[in-house]
Structures are given as structure tokens and as C-alpha cells.
Backbone as a chain_set.jsonl record, in Angstrom:
{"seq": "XXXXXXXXXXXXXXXXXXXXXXXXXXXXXXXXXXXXXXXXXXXXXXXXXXXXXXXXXXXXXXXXXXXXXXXXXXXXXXXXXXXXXXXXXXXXXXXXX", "coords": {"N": [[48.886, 177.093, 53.405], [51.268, 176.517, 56.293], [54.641, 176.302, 55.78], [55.453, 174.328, 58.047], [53.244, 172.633, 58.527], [53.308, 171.204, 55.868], [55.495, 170.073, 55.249], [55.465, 168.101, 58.05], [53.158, 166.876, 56.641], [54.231, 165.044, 54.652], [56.31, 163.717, 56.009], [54.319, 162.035, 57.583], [53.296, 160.73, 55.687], [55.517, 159.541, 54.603], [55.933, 158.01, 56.47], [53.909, 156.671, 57.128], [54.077, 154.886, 54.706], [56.544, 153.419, 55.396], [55.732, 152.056, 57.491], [53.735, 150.455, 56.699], [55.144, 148.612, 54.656], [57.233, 147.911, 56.296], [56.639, 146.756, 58.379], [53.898, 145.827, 57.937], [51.588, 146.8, 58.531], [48.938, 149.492, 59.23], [48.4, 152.532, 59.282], [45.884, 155.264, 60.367], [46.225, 158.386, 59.108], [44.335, 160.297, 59.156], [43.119, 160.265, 62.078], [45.955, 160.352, 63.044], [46.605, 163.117, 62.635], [44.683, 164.149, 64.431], [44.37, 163.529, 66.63], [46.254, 163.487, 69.723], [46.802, 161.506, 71.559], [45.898, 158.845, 70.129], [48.38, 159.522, 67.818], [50.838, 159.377, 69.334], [50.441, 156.813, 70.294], [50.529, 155.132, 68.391], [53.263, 155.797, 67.795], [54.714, 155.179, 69.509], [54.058, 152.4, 69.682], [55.31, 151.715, 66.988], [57.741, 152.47, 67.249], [58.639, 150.628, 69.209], [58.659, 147.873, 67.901], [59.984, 148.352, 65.293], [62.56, 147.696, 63.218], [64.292, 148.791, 61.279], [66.108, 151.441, 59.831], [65.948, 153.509, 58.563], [63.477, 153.593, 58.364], [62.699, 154.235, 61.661], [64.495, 157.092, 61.71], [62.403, 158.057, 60.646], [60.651, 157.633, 62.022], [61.184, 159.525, 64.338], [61.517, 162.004, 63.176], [59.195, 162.732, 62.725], [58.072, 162.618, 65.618], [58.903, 164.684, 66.302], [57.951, 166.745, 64.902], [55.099, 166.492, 65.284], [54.977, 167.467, 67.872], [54.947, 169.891, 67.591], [52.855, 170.979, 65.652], [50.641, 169.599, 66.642], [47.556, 169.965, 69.627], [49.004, 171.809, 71.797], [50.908, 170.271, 74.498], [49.586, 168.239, 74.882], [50.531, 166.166, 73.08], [53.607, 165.73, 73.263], [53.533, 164.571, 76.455], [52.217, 162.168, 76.038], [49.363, 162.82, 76.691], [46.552, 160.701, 78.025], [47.417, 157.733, 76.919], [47.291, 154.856, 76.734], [45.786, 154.454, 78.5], [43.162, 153.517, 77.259], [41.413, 154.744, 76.239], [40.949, 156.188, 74.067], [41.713, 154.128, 72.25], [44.723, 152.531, 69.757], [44.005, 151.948, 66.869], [44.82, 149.223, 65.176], [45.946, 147.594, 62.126], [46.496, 144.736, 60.804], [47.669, 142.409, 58.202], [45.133, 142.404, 57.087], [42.89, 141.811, 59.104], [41.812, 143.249, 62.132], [42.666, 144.454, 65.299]], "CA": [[49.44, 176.257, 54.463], [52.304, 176.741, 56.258], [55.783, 175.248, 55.385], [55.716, 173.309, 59.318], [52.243, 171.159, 58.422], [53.457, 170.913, 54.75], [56.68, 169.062, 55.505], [54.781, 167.44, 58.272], [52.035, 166.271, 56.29], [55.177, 164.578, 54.158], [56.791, 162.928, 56.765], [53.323, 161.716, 57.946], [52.833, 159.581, 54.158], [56.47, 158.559, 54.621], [55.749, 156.894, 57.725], [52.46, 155.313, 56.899], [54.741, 153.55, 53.67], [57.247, 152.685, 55.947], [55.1, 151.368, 58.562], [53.433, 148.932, 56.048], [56.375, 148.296, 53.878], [58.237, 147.213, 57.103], [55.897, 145.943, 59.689], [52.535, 145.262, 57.523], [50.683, 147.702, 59.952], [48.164, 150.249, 58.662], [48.21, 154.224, 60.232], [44.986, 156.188, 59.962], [46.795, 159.631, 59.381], [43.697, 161.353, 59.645], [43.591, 160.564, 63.195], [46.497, 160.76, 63.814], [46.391, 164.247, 62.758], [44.138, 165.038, 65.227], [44.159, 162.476, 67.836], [46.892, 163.258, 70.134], [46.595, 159.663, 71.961], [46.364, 157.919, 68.878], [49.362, 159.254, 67.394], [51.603, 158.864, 70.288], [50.225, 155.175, 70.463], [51.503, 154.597, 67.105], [54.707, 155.759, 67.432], [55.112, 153.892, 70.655], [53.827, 150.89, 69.348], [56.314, 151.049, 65.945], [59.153, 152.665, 67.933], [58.984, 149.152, 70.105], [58.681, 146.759, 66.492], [61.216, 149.079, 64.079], [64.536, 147.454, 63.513], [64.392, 149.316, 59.86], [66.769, 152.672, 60.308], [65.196, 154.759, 57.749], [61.488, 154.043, 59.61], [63.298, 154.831, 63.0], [64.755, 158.124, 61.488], [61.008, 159.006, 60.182], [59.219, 158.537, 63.494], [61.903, 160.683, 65.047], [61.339, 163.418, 62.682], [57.867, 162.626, 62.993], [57.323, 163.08, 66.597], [59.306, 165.986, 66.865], [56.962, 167.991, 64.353], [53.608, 166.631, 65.872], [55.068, 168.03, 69.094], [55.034, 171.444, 67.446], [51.786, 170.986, 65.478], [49.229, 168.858, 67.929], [47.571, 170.631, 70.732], [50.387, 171.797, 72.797], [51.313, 169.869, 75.801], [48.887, 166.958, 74.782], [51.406, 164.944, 72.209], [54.486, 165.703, 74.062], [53.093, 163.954, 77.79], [51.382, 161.495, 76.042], [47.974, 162.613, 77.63], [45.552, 158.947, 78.026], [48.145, 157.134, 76.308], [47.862, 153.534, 77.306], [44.156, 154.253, 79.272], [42.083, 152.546, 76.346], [40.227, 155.448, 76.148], [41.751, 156.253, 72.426], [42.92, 153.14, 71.865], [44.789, 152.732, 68.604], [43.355, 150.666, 65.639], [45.889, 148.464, 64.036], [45.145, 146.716, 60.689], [47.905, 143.982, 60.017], [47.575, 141.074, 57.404], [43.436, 142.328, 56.637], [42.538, 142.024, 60.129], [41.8, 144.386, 62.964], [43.008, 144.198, 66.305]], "C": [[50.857, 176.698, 54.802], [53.354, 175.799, 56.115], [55.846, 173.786, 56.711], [54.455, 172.03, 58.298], [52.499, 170.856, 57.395], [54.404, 169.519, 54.905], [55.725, 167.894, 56.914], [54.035, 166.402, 57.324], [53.125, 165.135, 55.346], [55.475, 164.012, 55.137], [55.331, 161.859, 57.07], [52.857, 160.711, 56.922], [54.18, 159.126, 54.534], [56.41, 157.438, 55.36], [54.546, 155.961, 57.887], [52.776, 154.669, 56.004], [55.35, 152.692, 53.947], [56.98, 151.998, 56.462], [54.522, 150.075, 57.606], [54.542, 148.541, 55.567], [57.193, 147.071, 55.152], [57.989, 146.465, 57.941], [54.192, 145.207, 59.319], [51.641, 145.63, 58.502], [50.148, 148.97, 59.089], [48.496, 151.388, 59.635], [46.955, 154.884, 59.642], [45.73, 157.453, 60.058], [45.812, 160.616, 59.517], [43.236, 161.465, 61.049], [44.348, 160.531, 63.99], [47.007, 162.321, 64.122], [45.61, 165.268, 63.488], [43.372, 164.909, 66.425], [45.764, 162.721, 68.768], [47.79, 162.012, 70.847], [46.675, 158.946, 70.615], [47.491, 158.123, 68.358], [50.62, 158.92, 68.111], [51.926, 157.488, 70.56], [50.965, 154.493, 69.541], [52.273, 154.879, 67.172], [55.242, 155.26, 68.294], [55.386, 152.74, 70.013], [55.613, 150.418, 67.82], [57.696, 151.473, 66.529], [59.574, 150.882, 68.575], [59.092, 148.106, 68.988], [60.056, 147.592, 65.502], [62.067, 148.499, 63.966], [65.147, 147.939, 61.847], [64.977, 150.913, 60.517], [66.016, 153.949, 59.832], [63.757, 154.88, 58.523], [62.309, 154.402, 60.63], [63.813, 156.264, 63.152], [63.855, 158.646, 61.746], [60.586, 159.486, 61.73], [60.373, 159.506, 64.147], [61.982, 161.738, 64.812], [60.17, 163.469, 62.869], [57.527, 162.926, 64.397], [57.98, 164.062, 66.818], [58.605, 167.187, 66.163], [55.719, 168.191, 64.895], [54.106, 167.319, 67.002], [54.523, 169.773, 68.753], [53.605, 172.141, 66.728], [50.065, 170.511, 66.209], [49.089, 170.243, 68.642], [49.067, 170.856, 71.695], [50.199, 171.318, 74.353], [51.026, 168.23, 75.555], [49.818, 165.911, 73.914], [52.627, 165.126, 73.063], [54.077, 164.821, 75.432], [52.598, 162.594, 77.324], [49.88, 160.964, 76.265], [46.937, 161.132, 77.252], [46.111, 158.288, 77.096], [48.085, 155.478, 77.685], [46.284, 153.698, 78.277], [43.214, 153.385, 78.319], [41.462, 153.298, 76.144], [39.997, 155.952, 74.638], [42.744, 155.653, 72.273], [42.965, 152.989, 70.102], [44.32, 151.642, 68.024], [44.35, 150.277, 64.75], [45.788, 147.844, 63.077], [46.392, 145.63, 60.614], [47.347, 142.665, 59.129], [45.676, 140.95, 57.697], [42.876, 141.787, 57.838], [42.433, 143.143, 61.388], [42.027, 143.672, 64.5], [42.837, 144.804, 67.518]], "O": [[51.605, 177.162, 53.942], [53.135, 174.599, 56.28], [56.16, 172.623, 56.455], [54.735, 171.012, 57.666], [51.95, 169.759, 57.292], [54.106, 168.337, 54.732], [55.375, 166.8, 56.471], [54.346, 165.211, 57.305], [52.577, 164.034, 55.405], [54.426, 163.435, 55.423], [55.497, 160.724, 56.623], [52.042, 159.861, 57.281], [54.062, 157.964, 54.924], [56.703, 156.275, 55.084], [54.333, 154.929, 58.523], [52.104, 153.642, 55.912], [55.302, 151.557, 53.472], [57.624, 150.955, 56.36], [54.853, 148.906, 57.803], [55.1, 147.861, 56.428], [57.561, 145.907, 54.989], [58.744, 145.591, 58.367], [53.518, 144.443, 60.01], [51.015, 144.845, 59.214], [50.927, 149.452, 58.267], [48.859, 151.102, 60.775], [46.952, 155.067, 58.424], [45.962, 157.744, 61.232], [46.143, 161.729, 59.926], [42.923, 162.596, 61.422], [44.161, 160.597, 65.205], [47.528, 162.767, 65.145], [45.63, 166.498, 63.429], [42.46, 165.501, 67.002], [46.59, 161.915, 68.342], [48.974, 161.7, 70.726], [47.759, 158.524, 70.212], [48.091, 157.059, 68.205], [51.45, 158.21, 67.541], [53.0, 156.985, 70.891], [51.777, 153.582, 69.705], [52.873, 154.189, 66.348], [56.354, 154.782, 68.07], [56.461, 152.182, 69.795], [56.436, 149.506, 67.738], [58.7, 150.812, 66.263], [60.583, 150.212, 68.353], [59.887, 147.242, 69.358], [61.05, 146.934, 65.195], [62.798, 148.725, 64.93], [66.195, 147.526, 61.351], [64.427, 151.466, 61.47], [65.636, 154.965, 60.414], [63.171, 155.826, 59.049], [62.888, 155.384, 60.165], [63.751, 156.817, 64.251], [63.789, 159.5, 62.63], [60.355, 160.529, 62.343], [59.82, 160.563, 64.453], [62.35, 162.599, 65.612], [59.879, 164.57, 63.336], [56.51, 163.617, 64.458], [57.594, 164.57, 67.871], [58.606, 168.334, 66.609], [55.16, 169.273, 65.073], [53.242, 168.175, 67.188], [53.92, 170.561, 69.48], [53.203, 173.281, 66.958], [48.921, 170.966, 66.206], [49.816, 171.233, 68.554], [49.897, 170.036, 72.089], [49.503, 171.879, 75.199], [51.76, 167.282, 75.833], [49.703, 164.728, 74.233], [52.527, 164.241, 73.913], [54.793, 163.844, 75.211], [52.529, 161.759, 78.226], [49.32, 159.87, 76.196], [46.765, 160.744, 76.096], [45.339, 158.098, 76.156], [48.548, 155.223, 78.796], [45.847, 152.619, 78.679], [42.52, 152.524, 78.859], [40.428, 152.828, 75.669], [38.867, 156.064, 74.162], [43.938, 155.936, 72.173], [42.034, 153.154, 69.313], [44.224, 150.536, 68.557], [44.68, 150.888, 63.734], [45.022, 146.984, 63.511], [47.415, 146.176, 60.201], [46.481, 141.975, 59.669], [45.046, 140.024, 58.208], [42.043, 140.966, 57.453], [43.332, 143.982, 61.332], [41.619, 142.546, 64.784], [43.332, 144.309, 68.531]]}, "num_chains": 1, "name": "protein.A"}
């Protein structure tokens, strides 16, 4: 593997600890690893809830690596972000939403 998806794949567990830890919100990281739309959604969605600095750091290191690992063009634009078409699955407090 190379060092980019390594450190990636690290940031990517930080931010699914943080995300529960701070907001009690679940991340599937395996699609967001390979859901462009889905991961975009999620970092929308916790960018707009965050008021924790250290999570706010992550996703910022976080979307600046998927930019470089995702399909190119597709995580950067957001492609069908917000269409429903890959809408994200949220888990909070053992429910789905």
C-alpha cells in the first residue's frame, strides 16, 4: 500500500471515533471508501453538527486526502450529493434514519 491510503485509511478510523464520541453518529467507512456521494454527505452532514475542534481538524484532513484518493473529480464537486440517489445512512442512538 501506498503511504497516501495508509495515512488515509488512519484518518478515516479517527473520524469514525470522533464522529461517535462527539455526535453519537455511526460512518460506514467501507462506503465511504468507495462511495464518493456518501462520503461527501458525511462530511457535510458532520461539518454542519461539529462544534468539537479536533473532529473539525480531522474532516479537514479528511476531505483533503479523499480528494486525492476517490475517483478524481467525483469527491471534490460533490457529484449526486443531496439527489437521494446515494443517500447517506446514519445510525444515531440504535436507530436508522
Amino acid at each position: 500500500m501506498e503511504p497516501d491510503y495508509i495515512e488515509t485509511a488512519r484518518l478515516m478510523a479517527r473520524f469514525k471515533q470522533q464522529v461517535s464520541q462527539t455526535l453519537d453518529m455511526s460512518v460506514d467507512l467501507n462506503v465511504m471508501a468507495r462511495d464518493p456521494r456518501y462520503a461527501y454527505q458525511i462530511l457535510a452532514d458532520v461539518e454542519g453538527r461539529a462544534r468539537d475542534a479536533e473532529l473539525t481538524a480531522t474532516l479537514r484532513q479528511l476531505r483533503e486526502r479523499l480528494g486525492k484518493v476517490l475517483p478524481a473529480g467525483k469527491f471534490d464537486q460533490g457529484e449526486g450529493a443531496g439527489t437521494g440517489g446515494g443517500r447517506a445512512r446514519f445510525i444515531r442512538s440504535g436507530r436508522s434514519d
